[in-house]
N, CA and C of each residue as an Amber inpcrd file, in Angstrom:
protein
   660
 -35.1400000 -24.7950000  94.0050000 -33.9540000 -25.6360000  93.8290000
 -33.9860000 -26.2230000  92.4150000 -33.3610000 -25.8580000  91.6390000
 -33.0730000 -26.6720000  90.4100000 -32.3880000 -28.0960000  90.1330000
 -33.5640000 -29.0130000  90.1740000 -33.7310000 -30.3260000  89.7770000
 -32.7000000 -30.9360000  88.9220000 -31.5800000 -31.9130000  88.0760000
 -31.5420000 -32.0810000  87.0500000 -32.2520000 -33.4210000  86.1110000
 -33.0540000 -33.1580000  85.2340000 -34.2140000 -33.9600000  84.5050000
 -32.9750000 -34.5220000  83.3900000 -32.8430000 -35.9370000  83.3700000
 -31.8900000 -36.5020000  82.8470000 -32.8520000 -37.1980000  81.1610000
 -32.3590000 -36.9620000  80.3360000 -33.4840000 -37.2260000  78.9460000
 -33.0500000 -38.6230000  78.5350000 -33.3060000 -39.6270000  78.5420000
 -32.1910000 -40.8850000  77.0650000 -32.8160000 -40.9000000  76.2040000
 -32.3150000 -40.5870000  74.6650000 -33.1380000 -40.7390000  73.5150000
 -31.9600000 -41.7620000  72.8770000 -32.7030000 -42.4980000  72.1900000
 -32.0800000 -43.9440000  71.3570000 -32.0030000 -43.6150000  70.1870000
 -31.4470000 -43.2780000  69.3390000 -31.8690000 -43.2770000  67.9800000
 -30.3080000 -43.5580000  67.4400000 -30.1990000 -44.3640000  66.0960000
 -29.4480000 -45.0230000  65.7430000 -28.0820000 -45.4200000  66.2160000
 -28.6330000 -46.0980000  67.8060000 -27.7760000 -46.7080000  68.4480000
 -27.0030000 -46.0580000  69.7760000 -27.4580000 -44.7110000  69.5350000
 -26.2590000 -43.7260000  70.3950000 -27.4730000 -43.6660000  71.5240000
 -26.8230000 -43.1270000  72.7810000 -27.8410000 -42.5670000  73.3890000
 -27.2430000 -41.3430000  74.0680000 -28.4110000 -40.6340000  74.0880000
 -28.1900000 -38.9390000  74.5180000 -28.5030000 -38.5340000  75.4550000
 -27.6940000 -37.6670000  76.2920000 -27.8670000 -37.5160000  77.4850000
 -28.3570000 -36.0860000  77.7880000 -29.3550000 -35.6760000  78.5180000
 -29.4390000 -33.9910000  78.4080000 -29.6570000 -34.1450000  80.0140000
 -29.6360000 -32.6660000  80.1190000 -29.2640000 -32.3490000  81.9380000
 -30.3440000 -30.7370000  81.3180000 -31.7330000 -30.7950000  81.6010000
 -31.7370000 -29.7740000  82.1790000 -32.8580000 -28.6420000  83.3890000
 -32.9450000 -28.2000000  83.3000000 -33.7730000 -27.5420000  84.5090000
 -34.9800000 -27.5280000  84.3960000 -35.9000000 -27.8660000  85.8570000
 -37.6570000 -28.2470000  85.5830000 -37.8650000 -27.3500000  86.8220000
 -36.7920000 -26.3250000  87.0590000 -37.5410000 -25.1220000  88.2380000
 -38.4200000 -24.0110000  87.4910000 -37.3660000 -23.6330000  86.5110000
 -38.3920000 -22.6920000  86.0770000 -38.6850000 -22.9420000  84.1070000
 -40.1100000 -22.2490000  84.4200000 -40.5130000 -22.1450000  82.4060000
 -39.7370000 -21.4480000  81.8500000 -40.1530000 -21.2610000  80.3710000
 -39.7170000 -19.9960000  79.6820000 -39.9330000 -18.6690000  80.2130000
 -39.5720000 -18.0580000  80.2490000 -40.0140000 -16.5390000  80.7490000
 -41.5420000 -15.6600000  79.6210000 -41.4960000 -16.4970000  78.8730000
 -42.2680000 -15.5190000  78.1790000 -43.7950000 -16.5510000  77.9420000
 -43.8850000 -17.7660000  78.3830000 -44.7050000 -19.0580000  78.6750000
 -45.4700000 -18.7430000  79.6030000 -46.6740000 -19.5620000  79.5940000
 -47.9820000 -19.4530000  80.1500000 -47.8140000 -21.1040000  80.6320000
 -49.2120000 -21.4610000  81.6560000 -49.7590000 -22.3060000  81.8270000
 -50.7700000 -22.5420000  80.8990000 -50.4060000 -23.8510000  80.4450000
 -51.4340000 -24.5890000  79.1340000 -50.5880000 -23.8400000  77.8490000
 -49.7600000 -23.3320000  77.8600000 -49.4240000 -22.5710000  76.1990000
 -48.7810000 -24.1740000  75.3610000 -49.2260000 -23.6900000  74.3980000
 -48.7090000 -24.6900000  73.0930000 -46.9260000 -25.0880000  73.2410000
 -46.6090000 -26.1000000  73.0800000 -45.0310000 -25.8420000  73.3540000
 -45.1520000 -26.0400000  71.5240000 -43.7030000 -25.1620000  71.3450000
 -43.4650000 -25.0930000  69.8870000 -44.6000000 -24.4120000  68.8360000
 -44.8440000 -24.7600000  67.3670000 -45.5430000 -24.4130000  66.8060000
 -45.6350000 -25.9050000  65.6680000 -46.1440000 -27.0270000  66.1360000
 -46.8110000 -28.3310000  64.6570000 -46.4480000 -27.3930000  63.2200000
 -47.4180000 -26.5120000  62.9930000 -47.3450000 -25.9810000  61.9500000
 -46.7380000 -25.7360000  60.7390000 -45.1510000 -25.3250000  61.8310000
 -43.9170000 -24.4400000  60.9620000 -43.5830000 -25.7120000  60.2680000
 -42.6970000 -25.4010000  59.0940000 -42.0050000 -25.8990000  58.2090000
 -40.5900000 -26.3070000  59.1090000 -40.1450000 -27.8030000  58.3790000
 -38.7730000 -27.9550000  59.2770000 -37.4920000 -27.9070000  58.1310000
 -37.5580000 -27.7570000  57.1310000 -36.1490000 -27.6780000  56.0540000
 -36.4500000 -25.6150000  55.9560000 -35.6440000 -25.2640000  57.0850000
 -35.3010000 -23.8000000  56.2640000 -34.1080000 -23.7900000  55.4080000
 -34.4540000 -23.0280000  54.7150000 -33.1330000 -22.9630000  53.3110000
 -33.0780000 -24.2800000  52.7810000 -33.9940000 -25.2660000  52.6030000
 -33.5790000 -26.8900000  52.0020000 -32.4590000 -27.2700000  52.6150000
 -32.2820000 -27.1200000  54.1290000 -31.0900000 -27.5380000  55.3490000
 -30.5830000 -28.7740000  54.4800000 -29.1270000 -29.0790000  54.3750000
 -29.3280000 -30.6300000  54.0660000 -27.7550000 -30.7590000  55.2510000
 -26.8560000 -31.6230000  54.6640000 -25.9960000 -32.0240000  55.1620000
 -24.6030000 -31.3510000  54.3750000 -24.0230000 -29.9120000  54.9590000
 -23.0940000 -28.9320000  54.5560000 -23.5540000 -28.6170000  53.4490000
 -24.6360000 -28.7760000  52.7400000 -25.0230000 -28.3320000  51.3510000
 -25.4180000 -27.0730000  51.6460000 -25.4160000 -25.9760000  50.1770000
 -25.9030000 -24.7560000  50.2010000 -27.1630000 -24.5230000  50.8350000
 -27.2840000 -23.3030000  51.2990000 -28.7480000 -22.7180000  51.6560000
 -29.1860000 -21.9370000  50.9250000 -30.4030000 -21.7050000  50.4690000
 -31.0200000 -21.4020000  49.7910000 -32.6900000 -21.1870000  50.5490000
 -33.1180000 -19.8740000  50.5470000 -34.1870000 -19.3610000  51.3700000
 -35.3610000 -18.9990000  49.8750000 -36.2410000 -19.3270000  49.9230000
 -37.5920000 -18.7070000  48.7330000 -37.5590000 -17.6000000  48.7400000
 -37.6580000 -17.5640000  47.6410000 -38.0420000 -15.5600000  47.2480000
 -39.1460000 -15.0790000  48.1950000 -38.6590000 -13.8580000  49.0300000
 -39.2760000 -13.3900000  49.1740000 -38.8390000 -13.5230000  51.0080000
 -38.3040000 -14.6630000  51.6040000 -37.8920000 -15.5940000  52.7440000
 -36.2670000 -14.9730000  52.9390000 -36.0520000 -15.3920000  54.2930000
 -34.7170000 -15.0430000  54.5840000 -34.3220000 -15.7340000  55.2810000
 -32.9230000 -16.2510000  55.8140000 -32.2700000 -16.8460000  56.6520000
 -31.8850000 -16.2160000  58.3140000 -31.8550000 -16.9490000  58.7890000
 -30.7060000 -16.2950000  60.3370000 -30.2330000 -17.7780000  60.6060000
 -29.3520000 -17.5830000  61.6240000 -29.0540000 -18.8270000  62.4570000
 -28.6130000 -18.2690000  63.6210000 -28.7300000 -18.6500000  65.1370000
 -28.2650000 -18.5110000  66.2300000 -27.9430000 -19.7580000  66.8480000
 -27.3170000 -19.5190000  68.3620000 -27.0950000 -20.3720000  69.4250000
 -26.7820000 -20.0850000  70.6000000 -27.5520000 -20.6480000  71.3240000
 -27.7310000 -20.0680000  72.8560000 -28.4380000 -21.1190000  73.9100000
 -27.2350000 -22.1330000  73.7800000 -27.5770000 -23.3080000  74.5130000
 -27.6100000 -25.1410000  74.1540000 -28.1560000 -25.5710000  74.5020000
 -29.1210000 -26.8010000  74.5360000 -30.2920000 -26.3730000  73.1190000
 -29.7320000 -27.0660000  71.9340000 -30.7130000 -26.8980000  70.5230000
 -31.7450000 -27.1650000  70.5600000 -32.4970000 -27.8990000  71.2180000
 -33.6520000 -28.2600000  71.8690000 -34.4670000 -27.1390000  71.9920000
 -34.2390000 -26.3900000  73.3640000 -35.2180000 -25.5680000  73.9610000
 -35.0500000 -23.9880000  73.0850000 -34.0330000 -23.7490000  72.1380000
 -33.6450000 -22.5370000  71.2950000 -34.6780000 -23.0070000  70.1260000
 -34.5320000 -23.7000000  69.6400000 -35.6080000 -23.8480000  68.3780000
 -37.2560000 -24.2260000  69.0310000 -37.4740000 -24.5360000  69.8260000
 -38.5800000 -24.3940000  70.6840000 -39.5010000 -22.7210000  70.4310000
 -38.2620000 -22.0110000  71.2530000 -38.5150000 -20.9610000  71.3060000
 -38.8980000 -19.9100000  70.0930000 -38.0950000 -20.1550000  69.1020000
 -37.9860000 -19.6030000  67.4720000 -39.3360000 -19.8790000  67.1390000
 -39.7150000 -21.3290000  67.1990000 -40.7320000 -21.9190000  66.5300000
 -41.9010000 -21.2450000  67.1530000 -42.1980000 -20.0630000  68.1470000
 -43.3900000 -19.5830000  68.5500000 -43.3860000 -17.7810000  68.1350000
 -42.0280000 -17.6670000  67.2560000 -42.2420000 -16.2200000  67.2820000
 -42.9990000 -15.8540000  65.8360000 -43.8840000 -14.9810000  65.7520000
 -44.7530000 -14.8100000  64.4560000 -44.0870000 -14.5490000  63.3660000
 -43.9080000 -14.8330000  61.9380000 -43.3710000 -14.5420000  60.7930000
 -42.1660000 -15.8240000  60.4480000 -41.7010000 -16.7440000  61.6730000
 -40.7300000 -17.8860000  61.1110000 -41.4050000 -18.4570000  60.6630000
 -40.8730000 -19.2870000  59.9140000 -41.8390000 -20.1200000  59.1460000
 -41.1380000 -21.4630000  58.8260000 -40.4200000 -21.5980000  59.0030000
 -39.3520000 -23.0040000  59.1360000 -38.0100000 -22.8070000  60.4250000
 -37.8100000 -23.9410000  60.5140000 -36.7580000 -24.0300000  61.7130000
 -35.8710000 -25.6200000  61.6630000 -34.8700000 -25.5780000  61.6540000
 -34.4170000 -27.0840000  62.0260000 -32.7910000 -26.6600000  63.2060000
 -32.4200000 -27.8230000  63.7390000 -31.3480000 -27.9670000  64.3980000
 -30.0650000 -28.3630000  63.5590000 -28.8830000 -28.1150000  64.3390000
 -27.5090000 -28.4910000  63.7010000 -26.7490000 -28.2130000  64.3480000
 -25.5230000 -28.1280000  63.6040000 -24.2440000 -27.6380000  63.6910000
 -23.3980000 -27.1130000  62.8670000 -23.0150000 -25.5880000  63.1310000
 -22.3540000 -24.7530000  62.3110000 -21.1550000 -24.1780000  63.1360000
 -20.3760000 -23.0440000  62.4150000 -19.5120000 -22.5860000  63.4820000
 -17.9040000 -23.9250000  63.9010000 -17.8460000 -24.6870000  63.0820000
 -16.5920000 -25.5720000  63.3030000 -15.9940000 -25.7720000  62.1840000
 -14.8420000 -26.9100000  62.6900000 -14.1990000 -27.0500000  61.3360000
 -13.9960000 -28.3850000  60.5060000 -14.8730000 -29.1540000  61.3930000
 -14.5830000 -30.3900000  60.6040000 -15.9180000 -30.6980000  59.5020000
 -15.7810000 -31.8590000  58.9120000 -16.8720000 -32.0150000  58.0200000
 -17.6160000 -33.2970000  58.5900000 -18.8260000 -33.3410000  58.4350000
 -19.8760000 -34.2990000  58.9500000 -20.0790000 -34.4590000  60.0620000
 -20.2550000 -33.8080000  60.8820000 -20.2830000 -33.9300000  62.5830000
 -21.2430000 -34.1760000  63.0030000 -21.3740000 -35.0310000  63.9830000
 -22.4430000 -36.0190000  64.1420000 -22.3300000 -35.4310000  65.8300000
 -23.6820000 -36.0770000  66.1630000 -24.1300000 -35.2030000  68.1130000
 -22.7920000 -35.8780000  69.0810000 -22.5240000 -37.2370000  68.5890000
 -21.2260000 -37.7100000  69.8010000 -19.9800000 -36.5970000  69.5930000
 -20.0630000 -36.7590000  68.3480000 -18.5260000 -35.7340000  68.4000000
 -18.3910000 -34.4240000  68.2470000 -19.1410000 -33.5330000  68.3700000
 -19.7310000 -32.2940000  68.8610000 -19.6680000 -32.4900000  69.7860000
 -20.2560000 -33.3500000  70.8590000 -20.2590000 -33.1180000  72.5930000
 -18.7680000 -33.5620000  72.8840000 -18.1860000 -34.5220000  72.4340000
 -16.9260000 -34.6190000  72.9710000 -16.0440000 -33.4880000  72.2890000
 -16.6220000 -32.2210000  71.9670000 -15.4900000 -31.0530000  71.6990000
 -14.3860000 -31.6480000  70.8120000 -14.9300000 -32.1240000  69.8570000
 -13.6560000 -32.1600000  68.7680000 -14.0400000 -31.8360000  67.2910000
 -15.0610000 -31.0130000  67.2930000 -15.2940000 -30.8740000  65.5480000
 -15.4430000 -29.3200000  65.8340000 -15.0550000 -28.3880000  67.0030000
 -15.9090000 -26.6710000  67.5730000 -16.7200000 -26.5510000  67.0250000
 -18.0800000 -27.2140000  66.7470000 -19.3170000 -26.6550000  66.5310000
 -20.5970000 -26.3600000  67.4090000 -20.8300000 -25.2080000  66.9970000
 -21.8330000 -24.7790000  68.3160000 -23.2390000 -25.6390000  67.8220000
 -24.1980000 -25.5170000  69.0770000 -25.4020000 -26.4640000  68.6900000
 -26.3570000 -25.2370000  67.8410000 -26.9740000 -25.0320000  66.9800000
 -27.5840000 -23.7970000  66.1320000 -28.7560000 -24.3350000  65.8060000
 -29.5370000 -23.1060000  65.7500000 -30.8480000 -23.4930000  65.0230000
 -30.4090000 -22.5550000  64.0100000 -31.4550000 -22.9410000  62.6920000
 -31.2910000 -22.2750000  61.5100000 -33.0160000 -22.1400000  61.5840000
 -33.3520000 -20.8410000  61.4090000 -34.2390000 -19.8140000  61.1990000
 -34.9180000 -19.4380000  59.6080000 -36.0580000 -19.5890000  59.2450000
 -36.5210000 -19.2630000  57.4660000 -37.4030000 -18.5820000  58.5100000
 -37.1120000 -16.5970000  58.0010000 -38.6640000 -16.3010000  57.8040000
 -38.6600000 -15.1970000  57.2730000 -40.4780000 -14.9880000  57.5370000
 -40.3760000 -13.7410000  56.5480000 -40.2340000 -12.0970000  56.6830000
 -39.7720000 -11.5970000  55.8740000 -39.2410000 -10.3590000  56.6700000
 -40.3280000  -9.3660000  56.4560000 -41.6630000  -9.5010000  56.0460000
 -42.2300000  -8.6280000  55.8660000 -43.7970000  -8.5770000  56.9620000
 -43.2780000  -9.8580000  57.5330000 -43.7970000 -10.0200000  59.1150000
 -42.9340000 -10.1590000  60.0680000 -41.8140000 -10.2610000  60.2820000
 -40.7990000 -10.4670000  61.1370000 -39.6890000  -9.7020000  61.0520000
 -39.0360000  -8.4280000  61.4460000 -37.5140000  -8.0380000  60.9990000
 -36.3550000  -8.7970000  61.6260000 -35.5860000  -8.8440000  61.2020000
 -34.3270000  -9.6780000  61.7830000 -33.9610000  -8.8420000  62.6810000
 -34.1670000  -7.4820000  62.8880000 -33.8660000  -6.9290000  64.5230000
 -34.7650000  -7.5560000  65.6700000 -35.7700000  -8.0880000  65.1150000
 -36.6880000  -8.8950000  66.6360000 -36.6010000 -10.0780000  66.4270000
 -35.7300000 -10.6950000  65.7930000 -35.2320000 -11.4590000  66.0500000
 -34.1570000 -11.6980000  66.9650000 -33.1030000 -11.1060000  66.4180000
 -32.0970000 -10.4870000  67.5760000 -32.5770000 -10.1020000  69.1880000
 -33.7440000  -9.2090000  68.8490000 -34.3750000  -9.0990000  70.0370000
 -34.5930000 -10.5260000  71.4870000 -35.1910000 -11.3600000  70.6210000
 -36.1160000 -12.8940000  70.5750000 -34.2380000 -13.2890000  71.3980000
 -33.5070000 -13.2700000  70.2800000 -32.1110000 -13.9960000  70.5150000
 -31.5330000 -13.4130000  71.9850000 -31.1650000 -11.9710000  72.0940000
 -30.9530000 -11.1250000  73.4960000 -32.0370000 -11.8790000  74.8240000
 -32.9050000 -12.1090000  74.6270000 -34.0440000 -11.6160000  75.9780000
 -34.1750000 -13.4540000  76.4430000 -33.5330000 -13.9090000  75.6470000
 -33.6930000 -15.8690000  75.9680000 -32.4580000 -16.8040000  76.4160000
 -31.5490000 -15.6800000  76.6420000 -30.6180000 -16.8360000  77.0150000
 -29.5890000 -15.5150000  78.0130000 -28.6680000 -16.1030000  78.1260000
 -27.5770000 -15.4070000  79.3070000 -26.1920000 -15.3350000  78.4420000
 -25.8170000 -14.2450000  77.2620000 -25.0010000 -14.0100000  76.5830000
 -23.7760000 -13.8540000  77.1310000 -23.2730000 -13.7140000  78.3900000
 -22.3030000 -13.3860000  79.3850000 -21.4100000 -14.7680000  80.2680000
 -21.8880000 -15.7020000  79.8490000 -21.7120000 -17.3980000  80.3940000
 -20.9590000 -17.9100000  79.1130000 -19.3620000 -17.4910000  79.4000000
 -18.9770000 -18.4530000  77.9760000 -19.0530000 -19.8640000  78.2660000
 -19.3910000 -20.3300000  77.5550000 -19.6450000 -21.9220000  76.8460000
 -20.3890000 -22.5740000  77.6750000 -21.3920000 -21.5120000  78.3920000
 -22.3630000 -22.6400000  79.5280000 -23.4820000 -21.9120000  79.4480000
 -24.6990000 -22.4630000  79.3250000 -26.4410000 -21.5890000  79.4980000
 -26.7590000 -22.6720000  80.5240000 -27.1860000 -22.2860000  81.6250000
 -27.8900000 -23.0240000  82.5450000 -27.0650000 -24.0820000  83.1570000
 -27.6920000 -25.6790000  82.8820000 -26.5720000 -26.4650000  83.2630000
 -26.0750000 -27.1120000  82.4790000 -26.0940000 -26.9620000  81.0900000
 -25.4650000 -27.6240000  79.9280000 -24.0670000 -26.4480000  79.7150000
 -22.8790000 -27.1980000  79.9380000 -21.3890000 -26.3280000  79.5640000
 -20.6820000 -27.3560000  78.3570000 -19.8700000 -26.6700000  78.0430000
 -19.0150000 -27.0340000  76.7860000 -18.9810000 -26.1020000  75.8240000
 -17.9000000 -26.3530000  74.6550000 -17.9820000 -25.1560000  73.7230000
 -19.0080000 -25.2990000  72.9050000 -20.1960000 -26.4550000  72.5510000
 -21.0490000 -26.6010000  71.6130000 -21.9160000 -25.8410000  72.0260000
 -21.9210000 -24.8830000  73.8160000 -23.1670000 -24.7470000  73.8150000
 -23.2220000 -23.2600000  73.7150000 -22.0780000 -22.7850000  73.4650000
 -21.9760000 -21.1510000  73.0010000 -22.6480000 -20.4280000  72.4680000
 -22.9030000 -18.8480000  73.2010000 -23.5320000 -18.2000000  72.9010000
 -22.9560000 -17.5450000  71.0060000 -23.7180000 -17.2950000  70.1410000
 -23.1870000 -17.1500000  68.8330000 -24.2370000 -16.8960000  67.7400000
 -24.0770000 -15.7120000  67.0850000 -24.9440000 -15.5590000  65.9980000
 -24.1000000 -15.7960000  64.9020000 -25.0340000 -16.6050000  63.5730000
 -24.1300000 -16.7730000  62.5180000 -25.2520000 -15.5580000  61.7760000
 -24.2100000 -15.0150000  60.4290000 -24.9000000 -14.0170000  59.8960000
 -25.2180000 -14.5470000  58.2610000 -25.9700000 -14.3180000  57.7030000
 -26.0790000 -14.0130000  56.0200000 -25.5910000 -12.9930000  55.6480000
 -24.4340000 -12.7650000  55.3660000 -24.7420000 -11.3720000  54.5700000
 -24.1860000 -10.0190000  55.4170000 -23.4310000  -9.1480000  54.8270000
 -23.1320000  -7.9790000  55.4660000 -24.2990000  -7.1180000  56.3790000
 -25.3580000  -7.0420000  56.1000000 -26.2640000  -6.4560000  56.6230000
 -27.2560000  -7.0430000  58.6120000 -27.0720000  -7.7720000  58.0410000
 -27.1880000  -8.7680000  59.1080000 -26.1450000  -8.8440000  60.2380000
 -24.6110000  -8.8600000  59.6530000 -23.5600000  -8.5840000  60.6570000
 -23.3740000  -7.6920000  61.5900000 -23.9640000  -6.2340000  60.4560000
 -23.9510000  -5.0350000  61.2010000 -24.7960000  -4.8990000  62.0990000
 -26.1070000  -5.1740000  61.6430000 -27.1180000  -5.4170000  62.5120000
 -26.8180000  -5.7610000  63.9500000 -26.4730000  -7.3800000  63.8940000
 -25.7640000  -8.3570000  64.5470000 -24.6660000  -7.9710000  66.2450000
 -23.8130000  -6.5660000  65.5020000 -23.1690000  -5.8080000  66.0910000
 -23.6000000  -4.9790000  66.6520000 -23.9940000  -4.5970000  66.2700000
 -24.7520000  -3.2380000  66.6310000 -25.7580000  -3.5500000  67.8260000
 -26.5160000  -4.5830000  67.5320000 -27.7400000  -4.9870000  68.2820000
 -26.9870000  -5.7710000  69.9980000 -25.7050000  -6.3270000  69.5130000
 -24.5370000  -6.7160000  70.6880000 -24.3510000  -4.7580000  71.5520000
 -24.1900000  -4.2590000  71.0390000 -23.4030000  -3.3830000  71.6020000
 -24.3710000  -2.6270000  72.2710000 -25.5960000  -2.5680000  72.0410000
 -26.6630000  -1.9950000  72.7070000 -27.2720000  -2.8070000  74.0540000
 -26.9930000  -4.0900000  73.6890000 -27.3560000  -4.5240000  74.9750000
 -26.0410000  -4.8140000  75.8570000 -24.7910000  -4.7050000  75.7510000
 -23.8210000  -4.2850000  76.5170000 -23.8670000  -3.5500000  77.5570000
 -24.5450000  -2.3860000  76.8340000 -24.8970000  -1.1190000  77.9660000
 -25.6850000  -1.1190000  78.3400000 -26.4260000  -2.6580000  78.6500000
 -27.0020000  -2.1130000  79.6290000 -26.5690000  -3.4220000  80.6030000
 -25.6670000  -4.2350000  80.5440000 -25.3250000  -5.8120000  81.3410000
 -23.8740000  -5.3380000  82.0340000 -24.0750000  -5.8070000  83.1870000
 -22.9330000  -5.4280000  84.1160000 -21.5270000  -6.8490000  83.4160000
 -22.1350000  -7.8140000  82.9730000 -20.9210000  -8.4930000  82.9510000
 -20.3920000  -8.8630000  81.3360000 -19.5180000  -8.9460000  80.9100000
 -19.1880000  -8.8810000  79.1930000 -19.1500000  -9.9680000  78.5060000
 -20.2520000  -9.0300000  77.2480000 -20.5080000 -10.2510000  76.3380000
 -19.7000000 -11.0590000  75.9520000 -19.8800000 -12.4030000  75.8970000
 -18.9600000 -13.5350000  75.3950000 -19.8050000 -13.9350000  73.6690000
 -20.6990000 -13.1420000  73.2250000 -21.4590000 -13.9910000  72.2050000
 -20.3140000 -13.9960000  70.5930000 -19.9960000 -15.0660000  70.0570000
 -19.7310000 -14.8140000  68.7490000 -20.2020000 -14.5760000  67.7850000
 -19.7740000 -13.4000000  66.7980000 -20.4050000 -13.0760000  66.2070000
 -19.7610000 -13.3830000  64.8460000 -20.5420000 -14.4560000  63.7140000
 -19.3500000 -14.4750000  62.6120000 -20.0690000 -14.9830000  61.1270000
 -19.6970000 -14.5900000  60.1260000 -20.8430000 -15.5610000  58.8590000
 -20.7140000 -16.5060000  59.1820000 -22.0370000 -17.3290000  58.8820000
 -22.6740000 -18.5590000  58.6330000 -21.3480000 -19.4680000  57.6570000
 -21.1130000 -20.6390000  58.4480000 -19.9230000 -21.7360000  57.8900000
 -21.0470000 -21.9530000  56.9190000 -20.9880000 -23.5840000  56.7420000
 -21.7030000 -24.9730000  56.1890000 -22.1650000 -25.4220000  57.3330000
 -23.3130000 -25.6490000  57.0540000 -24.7880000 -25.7250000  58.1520000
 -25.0590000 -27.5870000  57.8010000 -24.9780000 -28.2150000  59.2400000
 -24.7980000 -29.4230000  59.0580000 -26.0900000 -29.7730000  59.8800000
 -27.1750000 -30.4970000  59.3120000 -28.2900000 -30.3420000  60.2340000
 -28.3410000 -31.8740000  60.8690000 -29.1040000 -31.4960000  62.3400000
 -28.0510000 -32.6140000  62.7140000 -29.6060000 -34.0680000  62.9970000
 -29.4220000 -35.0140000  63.7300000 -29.5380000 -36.5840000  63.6840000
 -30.8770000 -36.1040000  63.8600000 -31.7970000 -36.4750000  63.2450000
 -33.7430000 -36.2870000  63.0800000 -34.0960000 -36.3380000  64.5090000
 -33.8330000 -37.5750000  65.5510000 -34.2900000 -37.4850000  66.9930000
 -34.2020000 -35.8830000  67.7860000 -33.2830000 -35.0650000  66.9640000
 -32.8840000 -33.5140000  67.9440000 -34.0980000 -32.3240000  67.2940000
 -34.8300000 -33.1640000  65.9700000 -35.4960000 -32.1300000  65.4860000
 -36.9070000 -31.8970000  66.0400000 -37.0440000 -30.5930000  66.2720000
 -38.4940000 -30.6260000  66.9010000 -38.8070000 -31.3090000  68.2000000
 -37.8530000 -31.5700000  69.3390000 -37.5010000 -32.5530000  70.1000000
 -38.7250000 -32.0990000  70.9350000 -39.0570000 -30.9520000  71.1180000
 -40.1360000 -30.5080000  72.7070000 -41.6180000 -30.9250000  72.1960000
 -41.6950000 -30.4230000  70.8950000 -42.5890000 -30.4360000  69.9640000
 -43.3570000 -31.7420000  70.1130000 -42.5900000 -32.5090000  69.9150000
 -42.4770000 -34.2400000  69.5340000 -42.9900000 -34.8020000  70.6190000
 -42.2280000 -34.2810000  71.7730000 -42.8450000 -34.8900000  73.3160000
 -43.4270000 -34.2580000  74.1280000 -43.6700000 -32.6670000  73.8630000
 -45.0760000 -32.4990000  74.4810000 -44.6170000 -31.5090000  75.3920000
 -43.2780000 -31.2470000  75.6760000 -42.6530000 -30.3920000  76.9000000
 -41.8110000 -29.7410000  76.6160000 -41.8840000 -28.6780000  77.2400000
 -40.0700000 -28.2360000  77.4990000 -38.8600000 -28.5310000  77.7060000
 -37.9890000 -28.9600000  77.2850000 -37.1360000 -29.9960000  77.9600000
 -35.7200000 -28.8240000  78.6730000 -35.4310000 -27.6470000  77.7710000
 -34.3980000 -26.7240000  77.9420000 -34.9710000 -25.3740000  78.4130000
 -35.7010000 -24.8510000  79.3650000 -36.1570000 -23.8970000  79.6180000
 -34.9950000 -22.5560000  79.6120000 -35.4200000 -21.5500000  79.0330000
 -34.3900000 -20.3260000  79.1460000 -33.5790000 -20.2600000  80.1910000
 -32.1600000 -19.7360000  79.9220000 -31.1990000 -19.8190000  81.3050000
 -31.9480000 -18.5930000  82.7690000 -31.1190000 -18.3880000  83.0790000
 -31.8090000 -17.6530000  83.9280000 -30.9830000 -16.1020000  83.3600000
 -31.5630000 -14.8110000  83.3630000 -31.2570000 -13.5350000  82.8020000
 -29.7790000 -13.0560000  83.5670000 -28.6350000 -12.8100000  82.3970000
 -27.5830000 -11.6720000  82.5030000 -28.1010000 -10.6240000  83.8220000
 -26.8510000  -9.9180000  84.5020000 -27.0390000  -9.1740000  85.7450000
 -26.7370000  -7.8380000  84.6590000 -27.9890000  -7.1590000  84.7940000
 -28.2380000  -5.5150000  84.5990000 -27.5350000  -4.6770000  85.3520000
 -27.0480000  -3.5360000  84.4160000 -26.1590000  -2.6450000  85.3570000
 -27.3790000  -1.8950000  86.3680000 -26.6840000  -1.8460000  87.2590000
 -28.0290000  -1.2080000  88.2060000 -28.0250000   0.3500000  88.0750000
């Protein structure tokens, strides 16, 4: 039976509400495993507030979203070759969007992690991979029990190469999911990183707080 684990975090005045599931782990999680990675770097691309990105020579960008920002950058933060990670909001149209007005659906920005790593340990197809196998791409604007449009499934891209990728890597796992993808696929807006309390949030307290949705129905 899936529980709902209600979170309040305080931070400059607001308080935040999360709803989510303590039936099951990550799918790819152990008993005793590390949640997150201390280690990683948290400014990928020098994240700031709609300012340019900019990745180190040699470093590359992604950004996705697939849920509750929380338990998605959780997840990023354990795959080998990232090397920075922070939370935000991209994918809308207003400027400065802050966590209240994102959840009340008035700025369309999805919740995103932004991704630095390196490609000569990591390809951005297993990433994609990482992105496919962790969330339920087929649930528009809902993963688990968090719904709304912030919580949309959505890859932002760098770059023509990445798009195709992007596509391509959609259309392969199509065939094999009985129900149709809802994920957006579109370049990277202005990357607004969002209120410090959302960064590193599992990390910080020791748990999981957004465990993976439960898996898309396979064509049989």
């Amino acid at each position: 039976m899936r529980t709902a684990l209600v979170v309040l975090a305080l931070a400059l005045g607001a308080v935040v509400v999360r709803f989510a599931s303590t039936s099951r782990a990550r799918p790819e999680g152990g008993a005793g495993e590390p949640v997150g990675n201390p280690g990683l770097g948290t400014r990928p691309g020098n994240v700031g507030h709609g300012t340019p990105l900019t990745a180190p020579a040699g470093h590359e960008l992604a950004a996705f979203a697939q849920g509750c920002f929380w338990g998605v950058e959780e997840r990023f933060r354990r795959v080998p070759g990232v090397v920075a990670t922070a939370v935000g909001y991209t994918g809308g149209s207003e400027e400065n969007p802050t966590y209240e007005l994102v959840s009340a659906h008035r700025t369309g920005h999805a919740e995103s992690v932004l991704v630095e790593f390196d490609p000569a340990k990591v390809a951005y197809a297993q990433l994609l991979k990482v992105f496919w196998e962790t969330h339920d791409p087929t649930t528009a604007d809902r993963q688990g029990p968090d719904r709304g449009h912030q919580y949309r499934s959505a890859i932002f891209t760098f770059g023509p190469e990445q798009h195709a990728a992007a596509l391509a890597a959609r259309d392969a796992e199509q065939a094999r999911l009985r129900d149709r993808i809802t994920t957006e696929i579109a370049p990277v807006g202005r990357f607004w990183i969002a209120e410090d309390y959302h960064q590193q949030w599992d990390e910080k307290h020791g748990y999981r707080s957004c465990p993976a949705p439960h898996r898309p129905r396979e064509r049989s």
